[in-house]
C-alpha positions, 0 to 999 in steps of 0.5 A: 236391555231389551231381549234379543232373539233365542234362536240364530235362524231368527237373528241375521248375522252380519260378517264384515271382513277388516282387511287394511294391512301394509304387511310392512313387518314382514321385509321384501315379502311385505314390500309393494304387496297387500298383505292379505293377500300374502300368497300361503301353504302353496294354495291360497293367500291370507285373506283366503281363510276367512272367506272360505271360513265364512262361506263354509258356515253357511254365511252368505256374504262377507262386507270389506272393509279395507282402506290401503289399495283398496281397489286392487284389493277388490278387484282381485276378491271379486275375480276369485270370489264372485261368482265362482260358486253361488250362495256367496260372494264379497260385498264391497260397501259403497262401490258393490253396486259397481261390481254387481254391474261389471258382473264377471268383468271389472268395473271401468270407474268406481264412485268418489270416496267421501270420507276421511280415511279410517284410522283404526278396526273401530273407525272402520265401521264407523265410516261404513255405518251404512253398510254394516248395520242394515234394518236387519242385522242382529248380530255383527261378526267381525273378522281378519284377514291375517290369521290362518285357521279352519273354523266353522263359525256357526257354533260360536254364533249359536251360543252368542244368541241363545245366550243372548250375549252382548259380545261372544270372543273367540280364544286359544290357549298359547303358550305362555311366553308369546301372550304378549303379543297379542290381546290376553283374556281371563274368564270366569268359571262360567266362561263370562269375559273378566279381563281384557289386556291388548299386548300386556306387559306381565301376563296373568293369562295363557288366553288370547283373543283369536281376532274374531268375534260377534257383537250384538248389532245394537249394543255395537253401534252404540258404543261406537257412537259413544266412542266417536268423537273422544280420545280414544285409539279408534280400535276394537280391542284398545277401546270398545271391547275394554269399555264394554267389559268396563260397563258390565256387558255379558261378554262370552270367551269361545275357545278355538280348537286346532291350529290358529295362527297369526301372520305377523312377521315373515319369521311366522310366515317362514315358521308357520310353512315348515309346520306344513311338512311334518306329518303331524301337521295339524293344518295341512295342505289338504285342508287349506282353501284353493285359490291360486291355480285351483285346477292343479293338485297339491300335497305332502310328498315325503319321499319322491324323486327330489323331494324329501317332506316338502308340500310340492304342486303335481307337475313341478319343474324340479331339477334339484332336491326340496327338502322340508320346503313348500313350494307355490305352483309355477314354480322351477327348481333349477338342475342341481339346486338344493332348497332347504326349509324354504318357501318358494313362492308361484312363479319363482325360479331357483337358479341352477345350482343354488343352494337355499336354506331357510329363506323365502323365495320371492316371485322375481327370484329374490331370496329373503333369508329367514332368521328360524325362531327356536320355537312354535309361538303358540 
């Protein structure tokens, strides 16, 4: 295996964003909405961590690479995105050059896509080849855009490539109960990947893949052309990472301190937002990015008039009592109404005299009640 550079400032990383989700477990909150861009914590949306994630590393540009409603989703990306600070922006493979043309404005037309839609996170970049691996591209970091945390991803890469590691996984620790719902990892004592089990059925670890991770560029693609073309799920956890571990590759675990979270379900959603009202929080409003009506100040009010421990925009229409609740800038609370363990969504207007506990308000009003789970899983 040939040697790969010591030092990052002499390997360009390649961040590509995959970002495809129908947010179909998550009921009317889901319905006629990408998920990834699923407003959060009264600032921003999903998608939003990992941009702000990637930009605040140093990185200069993140590659979508999405297939669902694929123009409203780059559409609204290079309007909150592009252009707004210099040094960073989204690139959207075959229809970037569009964007770049459109400059602050929307391109009437976009080129004719001519590729078979992608059936998994693999098959992604399989079909994006082009844009993914460029003449310069040492190292691929592949990113979610479902998973809410604060992370600078600049230590992790540091390691990837001193270490000269085929591919460096980010991990949390959980509890125990909820490792079945994600991918479970075991490491040696010198932190060296030895197991890999997507969703197992009798966990042996507390360790689970956080969803990101980096790939050196070469040892990437050819796994992917050895995969593309058999039986295979089309899937980076499912197939490429097994196989690599399979074939012996130096695979590295990266633990992820601090809040991480995976969006899956609108009781983790629903879960995730009361978490945001206590004052241990340990992701609080403040730290979260500032996309949706970044101009208006927000934060955790623990007693105020009307407002009892809630995440509540400055300005808000209140005519009621919000207690444990966060609430989206734009939205009203009508005279007498009491919201409770909610989420009130921009825009939303409680009706006077309604009385909502544990639920999820939507823009037009429609109150998606939530079952609360007995416990944080993580």
């Amino acid at each position: 295996m040939a040697e790969r550079p010591a030092s990052p400032d002499a390997a360009p990383v390649r961040a590509v964003l995959l970002a495809g989700g129908r947010g179909e477990r998550m009921g009317r909150l889901g319905a006629g909405r990408l998920k990834p861009l699923v407003p959060y914590g009264g600032a921003c949306r999903l998608i939003d961590f990992s941009l702000a994630n990637a930009r605040d590393s140093g990185l200069d540009e993140v590659l979508l690479l999405s297939q669902y409603e694929e123009r409203l989703l780059m559409d609204d990306l290079h309007t909150v995105w592009n252009g707004v600070r210099p040094g960073f922006r989204v690139h959207f493979g075959p229809y970037d050059a569009a964007y770049r043309a459109a400059g602050h404005d929307l391109p009437d037309e976009l080129p004719e896509r001519n590729w078979p839609l992608e059936r998994g996170t693999a098959d992604a970049l399989i079909r994006k080849a082009d844009h993914v691996f460029g003449p310069r591209t040492r190292h691929v970091m592949v990113l979610h855009a479902d998973h809410v945390y604060r992370f600078d991803y600049r230590p992790l890469i540091r390691r990837h490539v001193e270490e000269r590691a085929a591919l460096t996984v980010a991990y949390q620790r959980i509890d125990p109960r909820y490792v079945h719902l994600f991918g479970m990892v075991e490491l040696d004592r010198d932190g060296r990947l030895t197991a890999f089990v997507e969703k197992p059925e009798h966990p042996t670890s507390d360790l689970v893949f956080a969803a990101f991770c980096v790939f050196d560029a070469d040892v990437l693609r050819r796994y992917l052309d050895a995969l593309d073309g058999t039986d295979w799920q089309h899937d980076i956890s499912r197939d490429v990472i097994p196989a690599m571990l399979a074939a012996g590759e130096r695979i590295l675990g990266h633990r992820v301190e601090g809040h991480w979270e995976d969006i899956g379900t609108v009781e983790r959603y629903h879960r995730a937002h009361l978490a945001m009202t206590r004052p241990d929080a340990t992701l609080p409003v403040t730290a979260l990015p500032r996309t949706l009506a970044p101009g208006v100040s927000r934060g955790l009010v623990d007693r105020a008039p009307g407002v009892h421990r809630s995440v509540v925009p400055l300005g808000l229409v209140n005519r009621g009592l919000v207690e444990e609740s966060v609430v989206f800038p734009g939205a009203r609370i009508g005279s007498g109404a009491r919201v409770r363990r909610s989420v009130v969504l921009p825009g939303a207007v409680v009706p006077d005299g309604a009385d909502i506990d544990s639920a999820v308000v939507l823009e037009d009003g429609f109150v998606q009640h939530v079952e609360p789970l007995p416990s944080a899983a993580r």
